[in-house]
N, C-alpha and C positions, 0 to 999 in steps of 0.2 A: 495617591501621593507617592512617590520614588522613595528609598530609606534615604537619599542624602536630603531630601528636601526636608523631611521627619525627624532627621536627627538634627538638622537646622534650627526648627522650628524649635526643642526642645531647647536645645542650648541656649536660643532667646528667651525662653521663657527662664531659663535658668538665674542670667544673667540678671531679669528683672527682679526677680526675687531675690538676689543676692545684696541687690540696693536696699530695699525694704526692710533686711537684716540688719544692715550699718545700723540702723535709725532703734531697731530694738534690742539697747542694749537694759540692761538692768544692775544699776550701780547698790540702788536700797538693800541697807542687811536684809530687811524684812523679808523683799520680795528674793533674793538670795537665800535664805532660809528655805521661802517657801518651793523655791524651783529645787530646792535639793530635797525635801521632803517628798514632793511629789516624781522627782527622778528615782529614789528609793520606792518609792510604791508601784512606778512602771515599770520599773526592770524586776522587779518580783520575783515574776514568772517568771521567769528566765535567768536561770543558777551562771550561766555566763555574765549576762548583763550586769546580775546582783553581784557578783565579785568584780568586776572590773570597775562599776561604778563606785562598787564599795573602795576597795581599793585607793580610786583615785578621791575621795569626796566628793565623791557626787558632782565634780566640775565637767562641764560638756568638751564636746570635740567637735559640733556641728554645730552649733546654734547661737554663737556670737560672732561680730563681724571680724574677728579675729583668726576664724575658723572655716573662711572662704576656701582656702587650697584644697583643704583634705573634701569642701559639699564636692566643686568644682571637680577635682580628679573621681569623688566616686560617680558622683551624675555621668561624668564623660563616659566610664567605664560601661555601668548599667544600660548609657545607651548603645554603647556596643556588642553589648552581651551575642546578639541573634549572630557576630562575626562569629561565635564561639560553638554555635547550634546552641544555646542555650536557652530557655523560656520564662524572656524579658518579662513577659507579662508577673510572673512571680515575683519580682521584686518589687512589682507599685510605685517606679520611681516616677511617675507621672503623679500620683497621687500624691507622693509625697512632696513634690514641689510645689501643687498647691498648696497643701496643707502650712508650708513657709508663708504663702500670702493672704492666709486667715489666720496666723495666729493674733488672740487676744490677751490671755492669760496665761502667769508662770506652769501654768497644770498644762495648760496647752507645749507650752515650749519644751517641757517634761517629755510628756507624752512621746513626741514629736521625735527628740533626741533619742531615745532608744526604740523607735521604727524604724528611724537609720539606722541606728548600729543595727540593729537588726536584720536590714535589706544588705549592707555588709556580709554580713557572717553566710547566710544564703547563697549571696552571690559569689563569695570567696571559698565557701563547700563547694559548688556547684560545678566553677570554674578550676578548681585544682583537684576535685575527685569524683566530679563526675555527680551526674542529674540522676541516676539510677543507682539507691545505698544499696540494691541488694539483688544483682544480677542474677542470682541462682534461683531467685523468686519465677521466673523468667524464664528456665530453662534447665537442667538438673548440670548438665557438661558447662554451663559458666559458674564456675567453679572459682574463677579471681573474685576476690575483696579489696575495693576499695580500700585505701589508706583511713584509719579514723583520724581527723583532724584534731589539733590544740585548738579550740575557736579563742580561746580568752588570750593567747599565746597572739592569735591573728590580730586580734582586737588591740592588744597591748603594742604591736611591732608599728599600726598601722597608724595608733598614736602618737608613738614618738620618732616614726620618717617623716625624713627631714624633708623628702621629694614624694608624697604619697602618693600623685601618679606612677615613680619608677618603683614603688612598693607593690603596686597593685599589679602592674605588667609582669611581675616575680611569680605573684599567683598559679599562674597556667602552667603547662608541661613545658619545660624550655626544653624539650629533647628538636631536634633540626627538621625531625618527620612532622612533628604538630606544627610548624610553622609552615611548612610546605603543603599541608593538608590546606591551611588554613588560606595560603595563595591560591592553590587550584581552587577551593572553596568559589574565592571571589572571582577568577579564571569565569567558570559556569554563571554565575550568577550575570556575569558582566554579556556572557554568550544569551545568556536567556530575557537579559533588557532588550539586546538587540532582534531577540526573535529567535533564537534554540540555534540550533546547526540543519536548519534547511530539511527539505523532502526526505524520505526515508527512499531507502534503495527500493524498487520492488523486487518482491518473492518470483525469482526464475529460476529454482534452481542451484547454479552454481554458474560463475563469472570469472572466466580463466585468461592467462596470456592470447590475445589477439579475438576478444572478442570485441564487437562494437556495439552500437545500438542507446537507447533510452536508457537501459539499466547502466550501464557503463560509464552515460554521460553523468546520471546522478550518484553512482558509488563515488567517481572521479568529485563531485564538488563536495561529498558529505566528508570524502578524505581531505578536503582543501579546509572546510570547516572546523574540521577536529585535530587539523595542525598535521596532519601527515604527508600534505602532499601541497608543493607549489602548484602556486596559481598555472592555471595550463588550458589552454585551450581542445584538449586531445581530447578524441570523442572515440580512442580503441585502449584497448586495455593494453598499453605498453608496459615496458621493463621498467618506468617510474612508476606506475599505477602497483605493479610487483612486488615493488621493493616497498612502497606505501604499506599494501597489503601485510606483508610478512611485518613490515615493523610493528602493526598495528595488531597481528597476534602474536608476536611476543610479548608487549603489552600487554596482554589480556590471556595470557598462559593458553593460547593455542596452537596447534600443531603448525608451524612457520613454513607452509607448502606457498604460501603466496597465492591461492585461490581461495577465492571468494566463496564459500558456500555458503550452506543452510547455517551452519552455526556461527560462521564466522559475521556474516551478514547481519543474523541478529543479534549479535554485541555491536556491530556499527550502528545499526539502528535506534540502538536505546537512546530512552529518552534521554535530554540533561536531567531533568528531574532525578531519574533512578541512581545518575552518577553522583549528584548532590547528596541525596540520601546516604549515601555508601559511604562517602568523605565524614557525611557528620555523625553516623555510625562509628566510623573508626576514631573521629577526635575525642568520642565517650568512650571508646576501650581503651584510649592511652591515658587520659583520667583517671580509671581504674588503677591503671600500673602505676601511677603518679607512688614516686617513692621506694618503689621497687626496685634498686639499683640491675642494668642487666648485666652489668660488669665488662672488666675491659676485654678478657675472653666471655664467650656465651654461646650458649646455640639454640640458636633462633627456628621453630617450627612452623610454618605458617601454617594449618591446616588448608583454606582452599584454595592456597599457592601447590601444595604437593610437593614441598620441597623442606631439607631441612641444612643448615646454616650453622657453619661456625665461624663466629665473628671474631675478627680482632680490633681492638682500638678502633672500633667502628667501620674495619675495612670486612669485605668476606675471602676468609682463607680456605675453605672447601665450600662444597656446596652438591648433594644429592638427590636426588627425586625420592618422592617417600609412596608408598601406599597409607592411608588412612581409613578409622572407622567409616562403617558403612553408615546409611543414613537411616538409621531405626534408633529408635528412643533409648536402647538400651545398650549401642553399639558408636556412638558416635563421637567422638573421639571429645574431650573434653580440652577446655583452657582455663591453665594454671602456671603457674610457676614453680621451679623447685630445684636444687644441689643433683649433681651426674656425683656420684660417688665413685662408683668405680664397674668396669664392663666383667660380664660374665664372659667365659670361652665352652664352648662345648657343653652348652645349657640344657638342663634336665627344664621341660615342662611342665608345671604345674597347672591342669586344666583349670581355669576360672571356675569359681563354684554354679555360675549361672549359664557352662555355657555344656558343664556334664549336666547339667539335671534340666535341660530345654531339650540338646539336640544329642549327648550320647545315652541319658539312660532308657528312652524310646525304644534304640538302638538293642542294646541289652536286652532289654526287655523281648524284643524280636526274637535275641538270638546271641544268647549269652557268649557265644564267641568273639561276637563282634569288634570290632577296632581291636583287635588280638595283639597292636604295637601298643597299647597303652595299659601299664600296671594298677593293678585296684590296690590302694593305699588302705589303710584302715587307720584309727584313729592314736594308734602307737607309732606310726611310721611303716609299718610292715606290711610286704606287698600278700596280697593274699589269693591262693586259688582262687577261679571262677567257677571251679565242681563244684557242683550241691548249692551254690548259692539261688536264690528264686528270686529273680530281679522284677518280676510281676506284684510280690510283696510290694515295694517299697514306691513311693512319689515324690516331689519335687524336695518334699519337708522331710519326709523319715528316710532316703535315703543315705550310710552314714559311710562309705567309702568315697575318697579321691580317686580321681586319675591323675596318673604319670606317665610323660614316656621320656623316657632315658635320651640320651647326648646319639646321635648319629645326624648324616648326611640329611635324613627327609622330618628332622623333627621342627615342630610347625614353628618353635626360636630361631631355626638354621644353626649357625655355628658360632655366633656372639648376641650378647644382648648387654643393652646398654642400662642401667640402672639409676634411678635418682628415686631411694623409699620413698613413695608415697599410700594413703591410704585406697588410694583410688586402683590400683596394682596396674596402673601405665608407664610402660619404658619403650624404648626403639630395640629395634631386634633385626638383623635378619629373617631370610625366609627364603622356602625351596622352592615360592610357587612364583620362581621370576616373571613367566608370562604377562603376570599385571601391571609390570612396570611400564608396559607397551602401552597401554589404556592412555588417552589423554586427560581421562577422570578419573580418579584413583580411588574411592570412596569402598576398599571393600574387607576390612579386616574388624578384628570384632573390638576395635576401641583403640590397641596399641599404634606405635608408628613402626611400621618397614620400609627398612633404607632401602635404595637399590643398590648402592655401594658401600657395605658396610665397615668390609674390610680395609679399606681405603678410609674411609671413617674414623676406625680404629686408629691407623696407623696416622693420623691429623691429630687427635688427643695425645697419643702415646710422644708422640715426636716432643711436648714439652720435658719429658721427664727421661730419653731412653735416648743415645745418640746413634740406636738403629733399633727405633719402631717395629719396622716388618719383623726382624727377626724376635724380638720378645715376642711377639704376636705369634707366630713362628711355632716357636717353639712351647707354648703353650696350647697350642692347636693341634700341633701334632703327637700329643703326647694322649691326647683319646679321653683324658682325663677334665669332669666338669672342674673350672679354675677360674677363681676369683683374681681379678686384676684390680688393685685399688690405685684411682689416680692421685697423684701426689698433692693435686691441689685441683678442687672440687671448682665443677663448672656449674655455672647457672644454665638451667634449660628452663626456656620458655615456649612452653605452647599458647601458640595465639592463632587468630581467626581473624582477617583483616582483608577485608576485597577491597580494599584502598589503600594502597601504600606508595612511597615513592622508591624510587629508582637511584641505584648512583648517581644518574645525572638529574636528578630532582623533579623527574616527568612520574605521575600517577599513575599507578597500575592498575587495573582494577581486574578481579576476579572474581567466580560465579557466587552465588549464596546457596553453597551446597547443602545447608541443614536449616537454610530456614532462619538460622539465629539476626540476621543483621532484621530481618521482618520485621519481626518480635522484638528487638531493642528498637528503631525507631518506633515501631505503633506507642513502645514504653516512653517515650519521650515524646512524642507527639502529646500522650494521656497527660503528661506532665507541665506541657505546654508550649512545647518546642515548636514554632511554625517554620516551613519555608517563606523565604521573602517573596511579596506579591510586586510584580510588573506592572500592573496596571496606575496609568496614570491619572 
């Protein structure tokens, strides 16, 4: 059965029960007594339920024919849920619409009324903060938390809207990307009734201007497919098929040569399925954010975009390619949110303590000379000889000196570093080893983000407060001297991880799953009960 025919069928059944209501109403004190005794004894368990029924006397909100809008708007809702990626099945509103055309007894009708509110609050969690309370469980670098919700707060607002349908639609992220998620959503879904997007191109290689042949003729339809390319008769790779190409890896953050290779190929090939997936992954990490203001300035990190973002009033005012964490459990770059306080100039580094006692005290230990630009700290601040010390002594735990290296040209900060304290010790920075910027996968620093433009970075923050940027910048650069720049007014920085995102013009981007995390939160929502929709009729 098709979901419109499913969701059909519900609403009929909806409807019929909703007649059956009218008819059971209960006017007897007695039996009014008795349905509030026993609504007190269902909602027990539950310290929500027990206050808001308390609260209200124990008078219902579903269960008299008076209280058709708000069944009506939730039923509608819960059948919609799977538009949200969410997992309908958890809420039992099938069950519970039978349970309307068996009731007999006020314990029953009890009962009955706080399931509902019940499937409410669930669905109204689920839907505004996300199916998954505790991401880090999950992965150590997701690092966001959910918003905790007011459920009784929910419960209360949802009683006395006046329009509990336009109540309910408030729920979800009203940010312009979840609703645009949520059209390409049904975009695939609509593609995968019809039967996916056709043949996959075959593995030749690589498919460049003025080739012809088989492969050509089906790269050319899978581009007609996926919206890149007018319908066209052409069986050689022309300057449209080109220009197809290039759009289609800019889309997808690849190198925009306009030939067809091995990696480019395999993102045209993917499944619809894998791009669904990645949509309803991303519509559970902006749940997460639900409530997070990103503010009207911010800057926005994508990790497996590779790029990092300063927004204004929702437009993008800069915009640089980053290096990020490499892809080891202990280096990969995490997502969080947090205040830019203010950029370092001519940054002394402080080695991470895990990253002297993996890969420099080995080093040491070799040949006490070693890394000879980096100072041993000791636990007063004071940098100390390396004569006479015996760094064979000491292992990962009794080790008790830092390293440091001092502000120059090749130190592994570069020449600014961008700060927002967190526990985590992740900021943007600079870096000497520009090389990597060339990489079209950037995956190689030990957790931090490096800009490729940083000093242009700089001078995009500063330009709020200085009406000549470069030169503060300037002039504190060239003064040799490590120097604290505080911005006058603190930016939000968001790091997030989103192989699904839209575009200015409202087209879906999608990007690789460098670390594995989008995996690992579908399988987590899948376990929870999140299905894809089935075609099968």
């Amino acid at each position: 059965m098709t979901k419109a025919k499913s969701m059909g069928a519900v609403a009929a059944r909806v409807l019929a029960v909703w007649a059956l209501l009218l008819a059971f109403a209960t006017p007897a004190n007695a039996q009014l007594l008795g349905f509030e005794q026993a609504l007190a004894e269902a909602a027990s368990s539950d310290a929500v339920l027990a206050a808001f029924y308390g609260e209200r006397g124990y008078q219902p909100i579903w269960t008299t024919g008076s209280d058709a809008d708000r069944r009506a708007a939730l039923f509608a809702a819960l059948a919609a849920a799977p538009d949200h990626g969410l997992p309908a099945a958890r809420y039992g509103a099938e069950a519970l619409i039978a349970r309307f055309a068996t009731l007999r007894t006020e314990r029953d009708r009890a009962r009955l009324e706080a399931a509902v509110s019940s499937a409410l609050l669930n669905y109204a969690h689920d839907v505004q903060v996300g199916v998954i309370t505790d991401p880090s469980a999950l992965e150590d670098g997701l690092v966001r938390k959910p918003k905790r919700q007011d459920q009784l707060a929910i419960l209360e607002a949802f009683a006395a809207a006046s329009n509990p349908t336009a109540y309910l639609r408030t729920l979800p992220p009203q940010d312009p990307e979840y609703a645009q998620l949520m059209r390409a959503k049904f975009d695939i879904e609509a593609a995968l009734a019809r039967g996916g997007w056709g043949p996959k191109v075959p593995a030749v290689g690589k498919l460049e201007p003025g080739a012809t042949g088989p492969a050509v003729i089906a790269l050319r339809d899978r581009l007609i497919a996926l919206g890149y390319l007018a319908r066209s008769a052409s069986a050689s790779f022309d300057t449209a098929m080109q220009a197809a190409v290039q759009q289609f890896q800019l889309d997808n953050g690849l190198s925009a040569d306009g030939v067809a290779g091995e990696t480019t190929l395999g993102e045209i090939n993917r499944n619809p399925e894998d791009r669904l997936r990645a949509i309803v992954v991303a519509m559970e990490r902006m749940r997460w954010m639900y409530g997070s203001e990103r503010g009207e300035r911010h800057v926005w990190v994508n990790l497996p975009d590779f790029t990092a973002k300063i927004i204004d009033d929702g437009k993008v005012t800069f915009q640089t390619i980053t290096v990020v964490g490499q892809n080891l459990r202990n280096t990969r770059s995490p997502e969080f949110s947090d205040q830019m306080e203010h950029m370092v100039i001519n940054p002394s580094w402080y080695v991470p303590r895990s990253i002297t006692v993996a890969e420099y005290l080995p080093m040491l230990q070799a040949n006490p000379g070693a890394v000879s630009y980096l100072d041993l700290i000791d636990q007063t601040g004071r940098v100390i000889a390396r004569d006479g010390i015996d760094f064979v002594q000491f292992d990962a735990n009794t080790f008790p000196f830092d390293l440091k290296q001092g502000p120059s040209n090749s130190n592994a900060l570069g020449l600014v570093k961008f700060m927002f304290p967190n526990a985590l010790n992740i900021y943007l920075h600079d870096t000497p080893s520009k090389s990597l910027f060339a990489r079209e996968t950037r995956a190689f620093s030990h957790g931090c983000i490096r800009l490729g433009d940083p000093f242009d970075f700089a001078y995009a923050l500063l330009a709020r407060q200085s009406t000549d940027p470069q030169g503060l910048f300037a002039r504190n650069l060239h003064s040799g001297q490590e120097t604290t720049l505080p911005l006058d007014t603190f930016v939000p920085v968001h790091l997030v991880y989103f192989t699904a995102w839209p575009n200015a013009k409202g087209r879906i981007e999608f990007r690789r799953d460098i670390y594995g995390r989008d995996a690992l939160i579908f399988q987590a929502l899948q376990n929870a009960g999140v299905a894809l929709p089935s075609w099968q009729s």
